[in-house]
C-alpha positions as CSV (number, residue, x, y, z in Angstrom):
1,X,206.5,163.3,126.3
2,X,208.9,160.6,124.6
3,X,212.3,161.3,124.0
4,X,213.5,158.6,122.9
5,X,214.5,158.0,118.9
6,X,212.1,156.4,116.4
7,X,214.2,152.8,116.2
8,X,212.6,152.2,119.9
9,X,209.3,153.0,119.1
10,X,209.1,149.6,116.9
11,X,208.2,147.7,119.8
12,X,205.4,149.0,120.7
13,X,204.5,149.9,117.1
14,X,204.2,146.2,116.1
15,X,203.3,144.8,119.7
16,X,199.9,147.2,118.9
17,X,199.6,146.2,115.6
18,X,199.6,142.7,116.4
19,X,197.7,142.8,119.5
20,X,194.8,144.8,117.2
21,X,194.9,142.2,114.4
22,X,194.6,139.2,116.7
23,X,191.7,140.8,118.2
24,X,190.2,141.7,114.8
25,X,190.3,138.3,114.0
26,X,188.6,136.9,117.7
27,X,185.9,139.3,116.6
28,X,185.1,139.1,112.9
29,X,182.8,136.2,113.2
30,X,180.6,137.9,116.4
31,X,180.6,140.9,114.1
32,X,179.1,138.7,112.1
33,X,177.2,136.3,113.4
34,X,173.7,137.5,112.1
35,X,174.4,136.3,108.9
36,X,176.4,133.5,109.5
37,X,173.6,132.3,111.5
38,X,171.1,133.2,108.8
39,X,173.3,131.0,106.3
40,X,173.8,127.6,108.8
41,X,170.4,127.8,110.0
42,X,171.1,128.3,113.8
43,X,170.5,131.0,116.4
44,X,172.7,134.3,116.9
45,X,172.8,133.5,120.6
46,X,175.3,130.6,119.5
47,X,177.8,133.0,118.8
48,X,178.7,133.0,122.3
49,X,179.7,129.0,122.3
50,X,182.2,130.4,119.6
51,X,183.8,133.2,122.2
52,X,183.5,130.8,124.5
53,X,185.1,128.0,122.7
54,X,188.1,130.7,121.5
55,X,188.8,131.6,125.4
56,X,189.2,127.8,126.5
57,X,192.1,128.1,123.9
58,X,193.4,131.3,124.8
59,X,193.5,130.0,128.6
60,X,195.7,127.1,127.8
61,X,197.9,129.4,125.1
62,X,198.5,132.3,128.1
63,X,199.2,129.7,131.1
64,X,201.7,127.9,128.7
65,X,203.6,131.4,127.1
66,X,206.2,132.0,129.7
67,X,208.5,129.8,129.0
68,X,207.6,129.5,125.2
69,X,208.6,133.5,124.8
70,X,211.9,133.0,126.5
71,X,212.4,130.1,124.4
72,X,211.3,131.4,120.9
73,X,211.5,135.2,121.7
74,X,208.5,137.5,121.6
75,X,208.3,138.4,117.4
76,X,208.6,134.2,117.0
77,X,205.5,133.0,119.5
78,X,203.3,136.6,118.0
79,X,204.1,135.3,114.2
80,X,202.9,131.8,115.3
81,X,199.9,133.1,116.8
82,X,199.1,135.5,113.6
83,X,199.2,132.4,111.7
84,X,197.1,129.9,113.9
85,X,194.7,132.4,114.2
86,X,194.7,132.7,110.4
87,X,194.2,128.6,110.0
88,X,191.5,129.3,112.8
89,X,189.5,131.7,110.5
90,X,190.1,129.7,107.3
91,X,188.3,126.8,109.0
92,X,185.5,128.7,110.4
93,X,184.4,129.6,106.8
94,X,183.9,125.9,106.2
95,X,179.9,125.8,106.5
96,X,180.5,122.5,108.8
97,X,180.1,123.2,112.8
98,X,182.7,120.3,113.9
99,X,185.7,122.2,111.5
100,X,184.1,125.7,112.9
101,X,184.1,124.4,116.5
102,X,188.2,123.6,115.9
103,X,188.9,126.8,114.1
104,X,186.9,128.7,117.3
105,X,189.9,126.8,119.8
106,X,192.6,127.6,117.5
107,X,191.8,131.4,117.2
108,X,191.7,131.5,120.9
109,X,195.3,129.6,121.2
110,X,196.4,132.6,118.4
111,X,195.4,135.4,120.8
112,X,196.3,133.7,124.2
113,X,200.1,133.9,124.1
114,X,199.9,138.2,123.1
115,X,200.2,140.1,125.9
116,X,202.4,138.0,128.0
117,X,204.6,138.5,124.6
118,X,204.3,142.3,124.5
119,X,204.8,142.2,128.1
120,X,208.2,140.4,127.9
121,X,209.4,142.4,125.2
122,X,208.1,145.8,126.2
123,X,209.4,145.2,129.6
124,X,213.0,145.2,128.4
125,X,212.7,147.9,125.9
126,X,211.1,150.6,127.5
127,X,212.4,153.5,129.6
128,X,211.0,153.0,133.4
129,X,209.8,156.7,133.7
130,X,207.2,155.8,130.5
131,X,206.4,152.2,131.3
132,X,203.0,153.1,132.6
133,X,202.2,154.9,129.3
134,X,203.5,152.8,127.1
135,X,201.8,150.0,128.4
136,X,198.6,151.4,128.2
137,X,199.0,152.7,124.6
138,X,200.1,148.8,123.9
139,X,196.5,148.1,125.7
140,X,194.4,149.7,123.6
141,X,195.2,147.2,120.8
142,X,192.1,145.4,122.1
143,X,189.6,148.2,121.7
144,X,191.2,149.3,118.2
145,X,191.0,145.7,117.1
146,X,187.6,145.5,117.9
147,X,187.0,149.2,116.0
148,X,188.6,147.3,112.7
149,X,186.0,144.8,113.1
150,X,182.6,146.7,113.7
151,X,184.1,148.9,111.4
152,X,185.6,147.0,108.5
153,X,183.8,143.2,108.4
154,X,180.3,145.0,107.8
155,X,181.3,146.6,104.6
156,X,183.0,143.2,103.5
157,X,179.9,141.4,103.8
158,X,178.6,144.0,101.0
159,X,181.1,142.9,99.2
160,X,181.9,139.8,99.3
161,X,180.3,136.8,100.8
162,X,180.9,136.0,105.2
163,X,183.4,133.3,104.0
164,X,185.2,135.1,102.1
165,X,185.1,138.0,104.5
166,X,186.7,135.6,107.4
167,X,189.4,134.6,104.2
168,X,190.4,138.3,104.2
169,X,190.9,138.7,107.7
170,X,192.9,135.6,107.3
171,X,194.9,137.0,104.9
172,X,196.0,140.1,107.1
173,X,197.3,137.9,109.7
174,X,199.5,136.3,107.5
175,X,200.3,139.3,106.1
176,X,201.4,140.6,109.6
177,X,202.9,137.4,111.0
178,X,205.5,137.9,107.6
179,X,205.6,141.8,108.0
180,X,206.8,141.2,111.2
181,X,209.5,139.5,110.6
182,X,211.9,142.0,109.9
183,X,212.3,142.9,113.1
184,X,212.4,139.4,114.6
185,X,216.6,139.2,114.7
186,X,216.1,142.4,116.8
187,X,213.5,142.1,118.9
188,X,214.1,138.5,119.7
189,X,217.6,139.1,120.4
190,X,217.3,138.3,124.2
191,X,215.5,134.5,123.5
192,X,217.1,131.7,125.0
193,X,217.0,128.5,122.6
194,X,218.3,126.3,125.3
195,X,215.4,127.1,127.5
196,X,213.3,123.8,128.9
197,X,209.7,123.8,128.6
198,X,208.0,122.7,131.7
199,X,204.3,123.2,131.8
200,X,203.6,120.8,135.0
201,X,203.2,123.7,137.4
202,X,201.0,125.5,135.1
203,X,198.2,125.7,138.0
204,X,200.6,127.4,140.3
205,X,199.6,131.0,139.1
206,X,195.8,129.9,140.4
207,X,197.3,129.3,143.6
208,X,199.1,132.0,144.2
209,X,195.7,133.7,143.3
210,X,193.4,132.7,145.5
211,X,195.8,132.3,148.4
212,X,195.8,136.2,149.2
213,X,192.4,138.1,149.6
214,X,192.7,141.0,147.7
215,X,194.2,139.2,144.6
216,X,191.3,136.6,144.8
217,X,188.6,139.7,145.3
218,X,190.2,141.5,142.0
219,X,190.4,138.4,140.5
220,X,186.2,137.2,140.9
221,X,185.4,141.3,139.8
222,X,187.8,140.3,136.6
223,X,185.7,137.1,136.0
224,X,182.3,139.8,136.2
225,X,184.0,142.6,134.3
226,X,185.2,140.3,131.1
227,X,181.6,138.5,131.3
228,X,180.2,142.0,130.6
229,X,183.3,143.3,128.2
230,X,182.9,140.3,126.2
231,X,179.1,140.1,126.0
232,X,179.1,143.6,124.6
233,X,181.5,143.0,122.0
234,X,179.7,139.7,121.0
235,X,175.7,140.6,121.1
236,X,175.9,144.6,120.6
237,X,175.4,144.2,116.4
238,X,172.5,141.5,117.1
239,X,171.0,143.3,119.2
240,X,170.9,146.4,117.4
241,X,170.1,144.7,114.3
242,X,167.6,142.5,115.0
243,X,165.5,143.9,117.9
244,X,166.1,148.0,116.8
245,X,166.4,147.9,113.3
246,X,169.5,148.7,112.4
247,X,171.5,148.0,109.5
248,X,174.5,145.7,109.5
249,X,176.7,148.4,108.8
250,X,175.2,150.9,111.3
251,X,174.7,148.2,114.5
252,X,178.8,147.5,113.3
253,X,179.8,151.6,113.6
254,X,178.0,151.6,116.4
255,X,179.9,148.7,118.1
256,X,183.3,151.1,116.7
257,X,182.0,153.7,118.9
258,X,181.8,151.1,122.5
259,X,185.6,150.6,121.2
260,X,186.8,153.8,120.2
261,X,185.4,154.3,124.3
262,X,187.7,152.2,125.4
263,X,190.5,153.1,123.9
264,X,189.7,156.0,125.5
265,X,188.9,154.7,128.4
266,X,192.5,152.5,129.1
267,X,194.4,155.3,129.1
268,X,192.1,157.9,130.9
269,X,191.3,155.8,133.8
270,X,194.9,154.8,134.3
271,X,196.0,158.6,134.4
272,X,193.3,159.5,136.7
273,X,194.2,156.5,138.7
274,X,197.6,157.1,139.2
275,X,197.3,161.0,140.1
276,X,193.8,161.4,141.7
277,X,191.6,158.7,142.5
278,X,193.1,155.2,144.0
279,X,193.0,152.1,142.0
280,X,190.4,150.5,144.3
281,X,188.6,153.2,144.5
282,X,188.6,153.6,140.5
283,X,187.8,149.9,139.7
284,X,184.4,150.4,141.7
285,X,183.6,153.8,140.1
286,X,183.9,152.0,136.7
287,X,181.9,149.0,137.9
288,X,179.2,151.1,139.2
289,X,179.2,153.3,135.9
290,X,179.1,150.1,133.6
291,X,176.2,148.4,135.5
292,X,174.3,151.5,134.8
293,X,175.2,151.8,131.3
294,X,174.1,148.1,130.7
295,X,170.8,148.6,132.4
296,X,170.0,151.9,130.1
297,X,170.8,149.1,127.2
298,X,167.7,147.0,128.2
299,X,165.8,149.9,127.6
300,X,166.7,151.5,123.9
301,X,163.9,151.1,121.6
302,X,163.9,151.9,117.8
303,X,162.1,155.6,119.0
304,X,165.2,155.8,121.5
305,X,167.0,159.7,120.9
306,X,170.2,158.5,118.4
307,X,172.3,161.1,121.0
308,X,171.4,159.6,124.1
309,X,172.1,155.4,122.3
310,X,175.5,156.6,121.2
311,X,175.7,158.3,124.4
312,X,175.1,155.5,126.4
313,X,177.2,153.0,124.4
314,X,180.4,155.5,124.1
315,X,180.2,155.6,127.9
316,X,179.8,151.6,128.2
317,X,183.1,150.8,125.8
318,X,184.5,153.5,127.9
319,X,183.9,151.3,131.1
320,X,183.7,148.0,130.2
321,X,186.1,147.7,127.9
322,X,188.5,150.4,129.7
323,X,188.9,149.1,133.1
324,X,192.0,146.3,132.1
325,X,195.0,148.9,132.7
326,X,193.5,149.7,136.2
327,X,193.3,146.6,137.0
328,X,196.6,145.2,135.8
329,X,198.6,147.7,137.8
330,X,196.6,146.8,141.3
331,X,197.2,143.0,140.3
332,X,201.0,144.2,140.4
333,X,200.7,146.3,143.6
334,X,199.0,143.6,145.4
335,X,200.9,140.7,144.2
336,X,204.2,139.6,147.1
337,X,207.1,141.2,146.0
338,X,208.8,139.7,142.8
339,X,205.7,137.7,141.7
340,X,203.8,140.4,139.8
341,X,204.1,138.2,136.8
342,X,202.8,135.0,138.4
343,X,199.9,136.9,139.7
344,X,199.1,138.3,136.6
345,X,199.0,135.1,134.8
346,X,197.0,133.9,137.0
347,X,194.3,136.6,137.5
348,X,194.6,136.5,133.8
349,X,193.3,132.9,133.6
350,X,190.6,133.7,135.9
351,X,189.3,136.5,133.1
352,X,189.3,134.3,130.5
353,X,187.3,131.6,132.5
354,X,184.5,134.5,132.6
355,X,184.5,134.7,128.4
356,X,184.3,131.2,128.5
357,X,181.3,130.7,131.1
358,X,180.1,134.2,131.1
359,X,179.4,134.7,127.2
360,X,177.1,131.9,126.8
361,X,175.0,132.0,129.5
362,X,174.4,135.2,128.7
363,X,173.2,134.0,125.4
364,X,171.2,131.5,126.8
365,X,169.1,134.4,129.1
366,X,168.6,136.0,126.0
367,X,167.5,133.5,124.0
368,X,165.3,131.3,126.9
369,X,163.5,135.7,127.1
370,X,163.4,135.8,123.8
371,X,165.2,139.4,123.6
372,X,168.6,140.8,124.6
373,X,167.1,143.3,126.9
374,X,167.2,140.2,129.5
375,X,170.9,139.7,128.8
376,X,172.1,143.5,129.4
377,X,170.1,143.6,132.5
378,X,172.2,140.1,133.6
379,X,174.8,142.4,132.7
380,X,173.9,145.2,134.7
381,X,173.7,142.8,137.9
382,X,177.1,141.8,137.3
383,X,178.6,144.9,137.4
384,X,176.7,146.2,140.4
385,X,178.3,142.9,142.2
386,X,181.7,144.1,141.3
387,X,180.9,147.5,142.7
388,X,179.8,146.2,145.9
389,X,183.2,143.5,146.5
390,X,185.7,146.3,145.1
391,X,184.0,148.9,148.0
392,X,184.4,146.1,150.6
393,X,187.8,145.7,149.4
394,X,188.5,149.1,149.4
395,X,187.0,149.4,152.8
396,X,188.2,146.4,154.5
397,X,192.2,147.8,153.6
398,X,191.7,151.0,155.5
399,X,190.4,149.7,158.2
């Protein structure tokens, strides 16, 4: 399948670590947030101010990157993100909301800038007949970051206490940020020091947006799909551990499993999508799978069958947090010719802007119910919206 030699897999070796490690770190506290919440005296729904607060960052970070990676080069503006998502953590496990409130921005300004650095770099140093493949390989970075932290911060809190847990994870972004260095001469060997920053036309990717139909349609069903993708990564352990009774570390395995779906999930639905089913067509199977999936959530009970939970919540990571490489490459087919980029930013922005509006509200249905099951029904509603705009879409280009 590859036959290229091992010095050109290094790209998209330590684009996927990093990717993975940032998204450990935007996690660990979610993962945690039970007893976090326990220990400050506030409620669990509150974790999704905290994903909301990291996504305002991230927005700013990923409208600002373009001309930052040509500048600095790709390895440069990861290692700089590694590390200001490492300061970010470090100040979150100061037991005093105003520092945890800044160190919530500053993780999100960490992960903003990653994939339009992959991107860049990936771009240039993979073969055209495997960029599809590659990219989605680099993809599931999210998914396997988010298996790190449903599997790995649960035991830690065995261990050790939930600040020194977020000083770990700390500690392995650094560790990477320094790690990756030795490839920096190399991989940033196309930067451009000389490059001017201009970030005045930052809203121009919006514009672009929302001035054709489809990419405004595909952009709204983003906004829905990262309300739903984000929710379930952020409530899943609460949920299962406060309203069904199960342990920290078994609500955190079973959020592994939602991700360990998706990683599945990015690469599937892009092969199927490219060979058998269209795009459009694909986006709206996914949407109408997850609202189903999230609507069987409502309903698990403590007496629910353990094969038909893990069933359920394999198939939801699968979907919700699988449907990003079919997306990306429609966002590219329907984007005018030479602005795939652009359009991509911008769609991008508009995804974010559903983490930051999406996972709190969400939070607040929950909590205003008293019970989750509220919150994955929202989520469920979502989801069937996104079917019914992606058919129209679909429809409304054939005709």
């Amino acid at each position: 399948m590859f036959n290229w030699p091992w010095r050109a897999w290094m790209p998209l070796f330590i684009t996927l670590l990093i990717q993975a490690l940032v998204t450990m770190a935007l996690l660990t506290l979610p993962v945690m947030a039970p007893v976090v919440a326990k220990a400050n005296g506030i409620s669990p729904t509150l974790v999704g101010v905290y994903v909301s607060l990291s996504y305002i960052g991230a927005i700013l970070a990923s409208l600002m990157s373009g001309a930052t990676v040509i500048r600095f080069g790709p390895i440069r503006v990861s290692q700089l993100g590694l590390l200001v998502c490492a300061l970010g953590l470090a100040l979150c496990a100061v037991p005093w909301l105003p520092l945890m409130v800044v160190g919530a921005v500053l993780v999100g300004l960490g992960y903003g800038p990653m994939t339009p650095a992959s991107s860049h770099l990936l771009a240039r140093s993979t073969p055209p007949q495997q960029m599809s493949l590659v990219f989605s390989l680099k993809q599931t970075g999210v998914p396997l970051g988010g298996m790190l932290a449903g599997a790995v911060v649960p035991p830690l809190l065995l261990w050790v206490d939930w600040q020194a847990s977020l000083l770990i994870v700390s500690a392995l972004c650094v560790l990477c940020a320094l790690l990756s260095q030795t490839q920096r001469n190399d991989l940033d060997s196309d930067r451009q020091p000389h490059q001017v920053l201009r970030w005045g036309n930052i809203l121009q990717p919006i514009r672009l947006v929302f001035s054709h139909r489809a990419l405004a349609t595909l952009a709204i069903c983003s906004f829905m799909f990262s309300v739903v993708q984000m929710s379930l990564m952020t409530y899943l352990v609460t949920y299962l551990h406060d309203e069904l009774v199960f342990t920290l570390v078994g609500a955190g395995l079973a959020m592994t499993l939602t991700q360990f779906g998706g990683v599945i999930g990015r690469v599937l639905w892009g092969y199927v999508a490219d060979r058998w089913v269209k795009p459009l067509r694909m986006l709206s199977l996914l949407a109408f799978t997850m609202s189903c999936t999230a609507g069987a959530c409502a309903f698990f009970s403590p007496d629910t069958s353990p094969v038909w939970l893990y069933g359920v919540l394999g198939l939801f990571g699968a979907t919700a947090i699988g449907w990003n490489g079919v997306y990306l490459s429609e966002v590219a087919r329907q984007a005018p010719k030479g602005m795939a980029s652009m359009a991509t930013g911008g769609t991008l922005a508009v995804t974010f802007l559903g983490v930051v509006f999406g996972s709190p509200i969400i939070g607040w249905i929950s909590n205003i119910s008293g019970s989750y099951r509220s919150g994955f029904l929202a989520l469920s509603a979502l989801a069937m919206t996104c079917f019914a705009l992606l058919t129209w879409l679909s429809r409304a280009r054939r005709s």
